[in-house]
N, C-alpha and C positions, 0 to 999 in steps of 0.2 A: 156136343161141342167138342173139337179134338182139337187141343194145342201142341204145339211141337215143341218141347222145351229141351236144348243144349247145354252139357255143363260145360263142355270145353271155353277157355279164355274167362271163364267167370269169377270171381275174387274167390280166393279158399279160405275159410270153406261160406259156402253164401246159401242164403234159404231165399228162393221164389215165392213169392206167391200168386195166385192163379184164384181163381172163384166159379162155381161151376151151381147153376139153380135148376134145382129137380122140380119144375113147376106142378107136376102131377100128383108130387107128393108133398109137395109146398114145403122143402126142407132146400137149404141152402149148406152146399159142402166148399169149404178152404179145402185146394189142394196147396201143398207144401215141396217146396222141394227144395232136397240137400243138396247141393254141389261139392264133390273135393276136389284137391287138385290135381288127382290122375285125370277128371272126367266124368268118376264115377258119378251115379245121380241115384238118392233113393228118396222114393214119392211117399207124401201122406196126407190122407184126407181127414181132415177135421170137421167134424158136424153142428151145429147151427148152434151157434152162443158158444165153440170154443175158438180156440186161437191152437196155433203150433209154438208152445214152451221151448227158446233155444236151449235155454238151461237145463231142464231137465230133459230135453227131447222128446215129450209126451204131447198129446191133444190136452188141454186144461182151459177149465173156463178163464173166460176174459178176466174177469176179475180176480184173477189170481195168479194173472202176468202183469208183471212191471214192464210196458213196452219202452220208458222212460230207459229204461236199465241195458235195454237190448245194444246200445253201439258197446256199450262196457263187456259184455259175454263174445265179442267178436275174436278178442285176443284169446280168449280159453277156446273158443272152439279151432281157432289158428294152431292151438297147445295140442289139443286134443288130434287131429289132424297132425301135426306132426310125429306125435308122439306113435300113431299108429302107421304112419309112415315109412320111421325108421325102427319099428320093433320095442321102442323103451315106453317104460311109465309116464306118466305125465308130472307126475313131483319129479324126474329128469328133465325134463324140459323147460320147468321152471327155475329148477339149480343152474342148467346152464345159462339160462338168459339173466338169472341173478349173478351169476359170476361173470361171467363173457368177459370183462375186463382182464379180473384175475388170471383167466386161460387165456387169453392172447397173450397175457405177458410170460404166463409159464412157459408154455410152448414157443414163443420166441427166444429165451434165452434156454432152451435145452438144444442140445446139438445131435439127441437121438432121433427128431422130430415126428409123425402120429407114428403112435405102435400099439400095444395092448396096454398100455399102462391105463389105470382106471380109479387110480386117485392123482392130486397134489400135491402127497405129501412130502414135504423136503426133509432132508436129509439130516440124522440126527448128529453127524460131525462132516460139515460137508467138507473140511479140510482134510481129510481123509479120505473121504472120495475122491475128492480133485487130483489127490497126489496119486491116489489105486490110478484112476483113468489115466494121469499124464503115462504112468507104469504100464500102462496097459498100451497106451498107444506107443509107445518106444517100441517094446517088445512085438508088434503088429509090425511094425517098419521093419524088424530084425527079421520076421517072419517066423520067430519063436511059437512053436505049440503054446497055447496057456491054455491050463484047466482052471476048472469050480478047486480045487484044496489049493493050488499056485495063487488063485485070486483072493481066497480066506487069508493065505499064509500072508500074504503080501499086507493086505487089510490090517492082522495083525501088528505088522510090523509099521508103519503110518501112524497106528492108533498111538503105538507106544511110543515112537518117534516124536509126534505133535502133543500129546497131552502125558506124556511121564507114566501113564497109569498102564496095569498090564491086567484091567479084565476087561477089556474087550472079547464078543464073542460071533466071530463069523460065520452064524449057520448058512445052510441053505436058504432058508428064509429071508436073510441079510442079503445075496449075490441078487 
């Protein structure tokens, strides 16, 4: 028996199933099929009293798949699939979709918008930033040169300015 099975248009990532009986051998094989959402398709035949495990993606007796469980493994293999999609781990995948709120709202109110930046973390005097950047952009409009030690000096000087205190320390690290 030959079936023709397409991944394209198919839910990502989604498992087929197919049934194929070797009557000569009286053995009965599950074919399986993975679907993702490029298209890709990779097949697997399960032999008689197993099932195809989404979870752990192996052939496993029946009785030791919760098919009950199977719509709940659809989001992780959605995880999983993206995660190899865009190159990251899959605990990324989950931080983002557990935050998602938080990063719309970050990224809405910054005004450098996506770049390399690869945390959240805000700013330990942000009054001080705000005044470096208002400085920063004056000096852009003047079309003034500004360096990394002009942007420290300046930092220092806000620091002390706003909060009276003079240890502030403007590494590289800090720009």
């Amino acid at each position: 028996m030959h079936t023709l099975i397409r991944c394209n248009g198919a839910p990502s990532p989604f498992v087929l199933l197919f049934f194929l009986c070797g009557y000569a051998l009286r053995l009965v094989l599950s074919v399986w099929h993975w679907c993702l959402p490029n298209g890709q398709k990779f097949s697997f035949l399960c032999p008689n009293g197993t099932v195809f495990n989404q979870f752990a993606r192996v052939c496993d007796w029946w009785f030791n798949v919760d098919c009950a469980a199977t719509p709940n493994l659809y989001n992780i293999n959605e995880d999983l699939s993206s995660a190899s999609e865009y190159g990251v781990g899959r605990s990324t995948i989950y931080d983002i979709k557990r935050n998602h709120e938080k990063i719309k709202k970050f990224v809405s109110s910054t005004d450098c918008g996506p770049g390399k930046r690869q945390t959240l973390k805000k700013a330990e005097h942000p009054e001080v930033e705000e005044g470096l950047y208002m400085w920063f952009l004056q000096e852009r409009n003047r079309h003034a040169p500004i360096s990394g030690p002009m942007l420290a000096m300046k930092a220092k000087f806000f620091y002390k300015k706003i909060t009276k205190e003079d240890d502030f320390v403007a590494s590289k690290g800090w720009l």
